[in-house]
C-alpha positions as CSV (number, residue, x, y, z in Angstrom):
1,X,107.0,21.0,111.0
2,X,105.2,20.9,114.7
3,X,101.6,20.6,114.9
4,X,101.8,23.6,117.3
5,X,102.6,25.5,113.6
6,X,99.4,27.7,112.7
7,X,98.7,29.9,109.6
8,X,98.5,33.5,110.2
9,X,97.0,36.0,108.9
10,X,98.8,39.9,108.7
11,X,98.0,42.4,106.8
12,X,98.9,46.3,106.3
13,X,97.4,49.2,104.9
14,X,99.1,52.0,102.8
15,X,98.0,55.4,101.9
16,X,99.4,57.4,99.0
17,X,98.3,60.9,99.1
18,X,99.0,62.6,95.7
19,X,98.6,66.6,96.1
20,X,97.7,68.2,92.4
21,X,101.0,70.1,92.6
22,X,102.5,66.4,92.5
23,X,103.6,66.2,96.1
24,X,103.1,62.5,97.6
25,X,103.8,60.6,100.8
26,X,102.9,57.4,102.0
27,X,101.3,55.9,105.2
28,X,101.9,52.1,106.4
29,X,99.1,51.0,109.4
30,X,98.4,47.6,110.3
31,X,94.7,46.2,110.4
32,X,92.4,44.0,112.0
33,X,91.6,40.6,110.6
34,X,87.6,40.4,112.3
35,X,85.9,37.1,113.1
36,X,83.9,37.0,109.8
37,X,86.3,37.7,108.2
38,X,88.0,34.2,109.3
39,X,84.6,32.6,108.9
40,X,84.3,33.5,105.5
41,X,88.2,31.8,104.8
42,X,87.0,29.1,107.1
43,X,83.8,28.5,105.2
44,X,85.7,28.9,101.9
45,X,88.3,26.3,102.7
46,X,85.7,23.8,103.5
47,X,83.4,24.3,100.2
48,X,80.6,25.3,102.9
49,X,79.2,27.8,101.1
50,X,75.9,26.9,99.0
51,X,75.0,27.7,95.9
52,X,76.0,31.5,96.2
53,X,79.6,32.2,96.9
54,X,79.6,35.5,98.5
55,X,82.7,35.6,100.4
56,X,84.7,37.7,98.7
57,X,86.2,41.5,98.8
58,X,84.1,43.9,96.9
59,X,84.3,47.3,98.8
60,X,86.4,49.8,100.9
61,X,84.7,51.7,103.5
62,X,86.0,54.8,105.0
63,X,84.6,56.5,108.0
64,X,84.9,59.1,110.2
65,X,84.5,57.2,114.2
66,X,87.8,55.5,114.5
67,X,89.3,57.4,117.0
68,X,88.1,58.7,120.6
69,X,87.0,61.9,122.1
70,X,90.9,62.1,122.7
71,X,92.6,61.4,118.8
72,X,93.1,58.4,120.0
73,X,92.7,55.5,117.2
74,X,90.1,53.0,118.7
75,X,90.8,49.3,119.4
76,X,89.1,47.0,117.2
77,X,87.7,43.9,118.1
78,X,87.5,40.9,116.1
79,X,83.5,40.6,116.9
80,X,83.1,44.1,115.5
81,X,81.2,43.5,112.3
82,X,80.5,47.9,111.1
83,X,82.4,51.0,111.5
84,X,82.4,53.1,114.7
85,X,80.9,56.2,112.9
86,X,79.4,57.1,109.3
87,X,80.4,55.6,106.4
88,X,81.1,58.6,104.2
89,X,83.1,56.8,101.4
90,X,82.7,53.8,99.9
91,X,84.4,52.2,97.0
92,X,84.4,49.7,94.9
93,X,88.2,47.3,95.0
94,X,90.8,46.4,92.5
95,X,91.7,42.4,93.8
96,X,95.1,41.5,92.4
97,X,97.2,38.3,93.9
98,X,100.9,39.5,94.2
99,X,102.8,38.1,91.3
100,X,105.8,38.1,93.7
101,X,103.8,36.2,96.6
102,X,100.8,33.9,95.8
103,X,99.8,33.8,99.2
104,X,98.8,37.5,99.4
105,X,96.1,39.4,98.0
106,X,95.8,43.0,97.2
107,X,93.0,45.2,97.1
108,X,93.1,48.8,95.8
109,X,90.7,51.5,95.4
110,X,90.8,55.4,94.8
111,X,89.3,58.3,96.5
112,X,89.4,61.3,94.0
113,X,90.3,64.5,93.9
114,X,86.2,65.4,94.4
115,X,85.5,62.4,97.0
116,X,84.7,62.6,100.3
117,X,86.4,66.3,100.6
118,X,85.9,67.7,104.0
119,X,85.6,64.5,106.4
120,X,88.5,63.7,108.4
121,X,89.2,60.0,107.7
122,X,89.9,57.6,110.2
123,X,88.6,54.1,110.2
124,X,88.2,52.3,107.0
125,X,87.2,48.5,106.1
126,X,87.2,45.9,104.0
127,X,83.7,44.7,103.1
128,X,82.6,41.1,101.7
129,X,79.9,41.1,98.6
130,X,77.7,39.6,102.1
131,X,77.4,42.9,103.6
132,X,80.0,41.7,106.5
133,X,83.2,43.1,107.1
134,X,86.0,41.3,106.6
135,X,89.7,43.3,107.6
136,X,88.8,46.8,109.4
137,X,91.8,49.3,110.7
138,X,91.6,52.6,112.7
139,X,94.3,54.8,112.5
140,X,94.5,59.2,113.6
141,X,92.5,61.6,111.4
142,X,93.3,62.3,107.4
143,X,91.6,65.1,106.0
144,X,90.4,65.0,102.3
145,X,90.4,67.9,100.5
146,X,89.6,68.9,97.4
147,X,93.7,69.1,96.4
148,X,94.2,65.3,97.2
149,X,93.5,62.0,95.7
150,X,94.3,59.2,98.2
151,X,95.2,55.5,96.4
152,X,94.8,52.7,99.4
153,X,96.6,49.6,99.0
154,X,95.3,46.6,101.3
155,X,97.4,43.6,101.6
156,X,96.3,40.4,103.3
157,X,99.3,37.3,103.8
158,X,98.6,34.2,104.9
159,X,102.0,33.4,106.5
């Protein structure tokens, strides 16, 4: 092993949409590891955190400003630290380590059948029990409706 060798971290996002007539299909997008996010990992690593460990994944936020004028998903930036637009879901995460992969966490969460119906989906985030993001994605326009559940499955590897 080189000293030039660094840990990296990936992640993807997947989107089951489950119609009430049983229909499904699935979505793979990548995300957006943000600077807090690495701070948090960072400050983690080190035991620099104080009495109150708050750096850890407790919420999915979905919103409805991740693309432009054009459909176009918008770039994220690590320094971005909200969505683009309105939050109009937010959910509380499953955390699971892989069984398979110990160096890869999961995080899952639900939007129901009578969730969010009527907003066209297209940025979402990972947020730490801090209030600061941690992972964020953008990705072209899903529309809720009232004949969908969407399950979203986060994964995060440290490779």
């Amino acid at each position: 092993m080189e000293f030039t060798d660094t840990i990296r971290l990936k992640g993807e996002v997947e989107l089951l949409k489950t119609w009430k007539n049983g229909k499904e299909e699935r979505i793979i997008f990548p995300n957006a590891i943000l600077r807090k996010g690495r701070e948090a990992l960072a400050a983690s690593l080190a035991n620099e955190y104080g009495t109150n460990y708050d750096f850890f994944i407790t919420r999915m936020l979905f919103g409805d400003g991740g693309t432009s004028a054009d459909g176009q998903p918008r770039h994220v930036d690590a320094n971005r630290n909200g969505l683009f637009g309105t939050t109009v879901v937010n959910k509380p995460v499953i955390s699971t380590i892989d069984p398979n992969n110990a160096s890869q966490v999961v995080f899952t969460s639900t939007i129901t059948y009578d969730e969010g119906n009527g907003f066209v989906l297209n940025e979402m985030a990972l947020q730490m029990n801090t209030g600061d993001l941690y992972s964020m994605t953008t990705f072209g326009g899903v529309t809720k409706s009232s004949i969908m559940q969407m399950t979203w499955t986060w994964r995060l590897s440290f490779v």
